[in-house]
N, C-alpha and C positions, 0 to 999 in steps of 0.2 A: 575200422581201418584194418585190412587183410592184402595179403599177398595171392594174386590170381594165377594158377597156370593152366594152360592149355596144353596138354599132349598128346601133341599129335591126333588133333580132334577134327573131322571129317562128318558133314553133315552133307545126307544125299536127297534130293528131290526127283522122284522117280530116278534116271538113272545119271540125272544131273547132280556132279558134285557141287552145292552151294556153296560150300566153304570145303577147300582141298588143303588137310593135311596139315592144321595151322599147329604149329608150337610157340611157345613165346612163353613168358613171364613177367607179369605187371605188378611191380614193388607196390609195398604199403605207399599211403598217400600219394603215391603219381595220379598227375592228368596223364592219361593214356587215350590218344583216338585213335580209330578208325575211321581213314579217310579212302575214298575212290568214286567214281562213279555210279550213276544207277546198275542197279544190277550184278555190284560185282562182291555181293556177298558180304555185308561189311553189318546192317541190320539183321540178317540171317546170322552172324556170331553171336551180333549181342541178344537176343532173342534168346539165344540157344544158352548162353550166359544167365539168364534169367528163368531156364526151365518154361518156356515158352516152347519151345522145340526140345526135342530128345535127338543128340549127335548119334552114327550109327556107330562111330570109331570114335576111340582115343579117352580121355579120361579129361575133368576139368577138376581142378584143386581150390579152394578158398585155405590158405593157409595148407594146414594137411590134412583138411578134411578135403576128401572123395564127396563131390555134391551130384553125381552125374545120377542118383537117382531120389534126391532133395526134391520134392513139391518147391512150386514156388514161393508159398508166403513162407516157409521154412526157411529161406536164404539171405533173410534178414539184409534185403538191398531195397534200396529207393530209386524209382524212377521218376525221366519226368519225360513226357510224350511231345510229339510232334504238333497234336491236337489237343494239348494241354488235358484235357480229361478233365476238365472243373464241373462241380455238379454247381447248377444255374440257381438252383432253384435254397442254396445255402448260401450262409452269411462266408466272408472271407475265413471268420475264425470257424466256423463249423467246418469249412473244408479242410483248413491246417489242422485242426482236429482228428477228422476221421479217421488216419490211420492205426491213433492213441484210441482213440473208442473200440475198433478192432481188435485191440490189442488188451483191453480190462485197464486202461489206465487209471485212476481214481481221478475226478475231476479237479483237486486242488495242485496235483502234478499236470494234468493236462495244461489248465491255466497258463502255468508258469513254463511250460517249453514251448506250448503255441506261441507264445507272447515273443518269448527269444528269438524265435524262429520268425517272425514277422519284425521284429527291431534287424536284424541281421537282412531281410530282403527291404528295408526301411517302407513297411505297409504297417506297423501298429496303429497309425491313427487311422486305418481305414477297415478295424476288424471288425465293423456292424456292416459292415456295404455290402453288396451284391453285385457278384462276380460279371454279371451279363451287362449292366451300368460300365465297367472298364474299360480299357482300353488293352492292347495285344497284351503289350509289355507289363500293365498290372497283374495281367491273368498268368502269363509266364512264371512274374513272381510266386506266383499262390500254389502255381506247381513247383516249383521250387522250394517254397516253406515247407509244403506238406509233403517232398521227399527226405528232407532231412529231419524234422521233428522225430520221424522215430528212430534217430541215429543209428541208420543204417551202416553195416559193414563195408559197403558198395555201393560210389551211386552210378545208376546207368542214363549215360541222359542219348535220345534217338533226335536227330535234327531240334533241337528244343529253338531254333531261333529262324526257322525259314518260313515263317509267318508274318517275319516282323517287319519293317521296312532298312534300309539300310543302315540310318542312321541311328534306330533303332537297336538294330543287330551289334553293333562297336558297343553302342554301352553296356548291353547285357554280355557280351562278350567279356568286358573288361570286369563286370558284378560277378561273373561266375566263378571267374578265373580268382579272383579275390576273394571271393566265399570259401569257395575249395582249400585254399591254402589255410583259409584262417581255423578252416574245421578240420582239416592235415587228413580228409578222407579221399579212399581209394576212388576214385574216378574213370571211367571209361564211357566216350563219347563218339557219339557216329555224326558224320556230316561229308558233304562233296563238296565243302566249299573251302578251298584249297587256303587263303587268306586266314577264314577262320579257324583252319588245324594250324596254322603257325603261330598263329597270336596264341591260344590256349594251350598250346599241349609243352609237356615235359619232353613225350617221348610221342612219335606218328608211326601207324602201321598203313601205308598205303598199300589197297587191293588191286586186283585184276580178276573176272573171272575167279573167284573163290579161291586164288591164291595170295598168300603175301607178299610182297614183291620186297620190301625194301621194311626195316623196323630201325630209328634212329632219330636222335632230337631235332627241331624242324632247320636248324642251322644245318644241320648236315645232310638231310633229306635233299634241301634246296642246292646247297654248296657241292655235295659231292652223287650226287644219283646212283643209283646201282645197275639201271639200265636204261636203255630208251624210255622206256612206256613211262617209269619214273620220272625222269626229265621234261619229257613231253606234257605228263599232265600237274606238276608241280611249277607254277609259275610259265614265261613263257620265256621258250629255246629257239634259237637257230638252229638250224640242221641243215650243216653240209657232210656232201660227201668226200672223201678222202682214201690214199690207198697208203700202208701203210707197207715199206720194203726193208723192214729192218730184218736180222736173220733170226732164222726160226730157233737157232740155240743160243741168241744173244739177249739176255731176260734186261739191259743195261739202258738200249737206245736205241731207235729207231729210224727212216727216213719217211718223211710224212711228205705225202705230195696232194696239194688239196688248190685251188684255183689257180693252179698256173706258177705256183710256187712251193720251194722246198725246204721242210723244217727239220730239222732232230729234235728230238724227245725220248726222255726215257720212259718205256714202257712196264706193265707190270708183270707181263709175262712175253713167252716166245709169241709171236703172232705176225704172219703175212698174208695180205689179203683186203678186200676192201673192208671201209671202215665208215665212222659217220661221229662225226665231231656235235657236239651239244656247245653251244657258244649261248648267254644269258646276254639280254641287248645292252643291258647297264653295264659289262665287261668290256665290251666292243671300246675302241678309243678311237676320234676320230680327229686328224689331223689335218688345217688350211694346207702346208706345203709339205713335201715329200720330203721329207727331214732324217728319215733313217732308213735300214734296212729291214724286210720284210713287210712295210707297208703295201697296199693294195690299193689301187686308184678305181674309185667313184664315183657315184653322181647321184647327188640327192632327187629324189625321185617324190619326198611328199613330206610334208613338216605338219605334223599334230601336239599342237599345245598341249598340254594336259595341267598346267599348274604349278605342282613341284616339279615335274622333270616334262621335257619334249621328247616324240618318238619322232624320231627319222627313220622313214625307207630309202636305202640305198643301195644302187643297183651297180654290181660289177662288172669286171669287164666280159663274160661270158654270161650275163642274161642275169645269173643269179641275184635274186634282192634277198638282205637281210633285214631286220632289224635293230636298230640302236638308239639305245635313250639315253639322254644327257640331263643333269641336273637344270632348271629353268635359270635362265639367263632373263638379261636387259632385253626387250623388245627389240629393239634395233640389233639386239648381238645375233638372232637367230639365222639358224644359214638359211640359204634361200632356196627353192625349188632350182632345180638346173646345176646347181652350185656343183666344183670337182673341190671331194674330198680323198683324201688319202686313209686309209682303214687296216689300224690295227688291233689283228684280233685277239691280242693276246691270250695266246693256245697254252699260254702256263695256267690260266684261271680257266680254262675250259675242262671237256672230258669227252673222252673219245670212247666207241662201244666196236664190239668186232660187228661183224658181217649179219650178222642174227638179230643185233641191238641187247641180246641178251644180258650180255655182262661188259663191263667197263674194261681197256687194255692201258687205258690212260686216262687219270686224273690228275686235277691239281694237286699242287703237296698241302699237307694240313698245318 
């Protein structure tokens, strides 16, 4: 268990920055992900974390050891792959094994941590079998025993669950996240799948293009965004536009004028200009009769069951559709296509970005 930093660590491919200029600090025992889309540098960290790549800039720290020119079996971290890496042709206990054979283990200590280490992924009664006989989620585990057995300082796991099936993927989600805690070791995990950075992580560093957009626990990530691209790819947003006339030296409140109606809100800094509000559809409220002020008249436009909650599309009086989900109701309670609703959007639980999307001039309060 160690404390990770990055300063300001800048890794170039040809003259493409893969990772721009990341600083951060990842406490002893946190889950720490990296989450974003293909390509936006997020495996290129952890890689580079790993002595798999060499950054051109910046320094990376294990504790206060300087690692930036540590080999890798030197850095004493466990990974576990995408494509599990199991050799086929070894028994389950031979593979949790290997790292400890690497390592001059004597075979009466190997015994007894392979063994822990297979009780902890619950595989010991399967340590004579053969890993190709398994199935995804057995073979997952096997990478997973045989990253921790040699109780590494660090573990690194790369998409470890996007092989698996859905249902699948939740319970090893939920084993990992539990292992982790119960071994109280430093973690750092990549994936793009926005659901599964929220269920496991302490803290998310969502990417763009090799930079880091947003670093914060996934309640806040979700709740409060630091800018469009955040918003947009974290769960899903409406996005309207808005113009914002509050005055440019009044840091206090503003006048927001956005479908045809007008709000005040206090802002976080001076800011005039167009704007673009981020509204989450579960936020949205939508109301049978027009019962107070600043609702908005609609019309359901399309009802999708989903189980727990329905999505409704509903379309305003200017063209624009949003969306809004409601917890699942009685069969008969659901509105109906055509149905006029009244919608409000409560802009206190929203967050509004300037003209760029770059940064936020209004969020909800915490």
């Amino acid at each position: 268990m160690q404390k990770i930093v990055f300063d300001h660590v800048t890794k170039y491919f040809g003259t493409a920055k893969a990772v721009n200029d990341a600083h951060l600090t990842i406490q002893e025992g946190e889950f720490f992900t990296l989450l974003g889309p293909s390509g936006c540098g997020k495996t290129t960290l952890l890689r580079t974390i790993a002595g798999f790549y060499r950054q051109e800039e910046g320094d990376i720290y294990f504790g206060d050891r300087k690692i930036n020119d540590v080999p890798t079996h030197e850095r004493n971290i466990g990974m576990v792959f995408q494509n599990y890496a199991i050799f086929p042709h070894m028994t389950v206990f031979e593979n949790v094994a290997y790292g400890l054979k690497a390592r001059n283990v004597n075979k009466k200590e190997t015994e007894q941590r392979v063994m822990e280490a297979l009780e902890m992924v619950q595989l010991q009664h399967l340590r004579d079998r053969v890993p190709s006989n398994m199935s995804g989620g057995q073979q997952q585990r096997i990478a997973l025993a045989r990253a921790i057995v040699i109780r590494p300082g660090l573990l690194l796991m790369d998409e470890p669950l996007s092989n698996l099936d859905a249902k699948l993927r939740i319970k090893m989600r939920s084993d990992i996240r539990r292992l982790q805690k119960e071994l109280n070791i430093t973690t750092i995990y990549v994936t793009h799948d926005q659901e599964e950075a929220l269920a496991v992580s302490d803290r998310i560093a969502v990417m763009s293009e090799g930079i880091i957009q947003q670093i914060a626990p996934p309640e806040d990530i979700y709740a409060y965004p630091a800018n469009q691209f955040v918003a947009n790819f974290i769960g899903t947003s409406n996005f309207i536009e808005a113009e914002c006339r509050g005055s440019k030296s009044d840091q206090s409140e503003a006048e927001i004028r956005l479908l045809g109606t007008s709000f005040r809100l206090p802002i976080l800094k001076p800011y005039e200009g167009k704007s673009m509000f981020s509204l989450r559809p579960e936020r949205i409220r939508l109301e049978s009769e027009n019962t107070g002020e600043n609702l908005i008249r609609g019309t359901v436009e399309s009802v999708t069951f989903l189980g727990e909650k329905v999505s409704y599309l509903i379309e305003l009086p200017n063209g624009f559709v949003i969306d809004v989900q409601e917890h699942a109701v009685e069969p008969h309670q659901l509105r109906k296509v055509k149905q006029v609703v009244y919608v409000n959007l409560q802009l206190d639980k929203a967050t509004m970005f300037d003209e760029s999307g770059k940064e936020a001039v209004y969020r909800a309060s915490r």
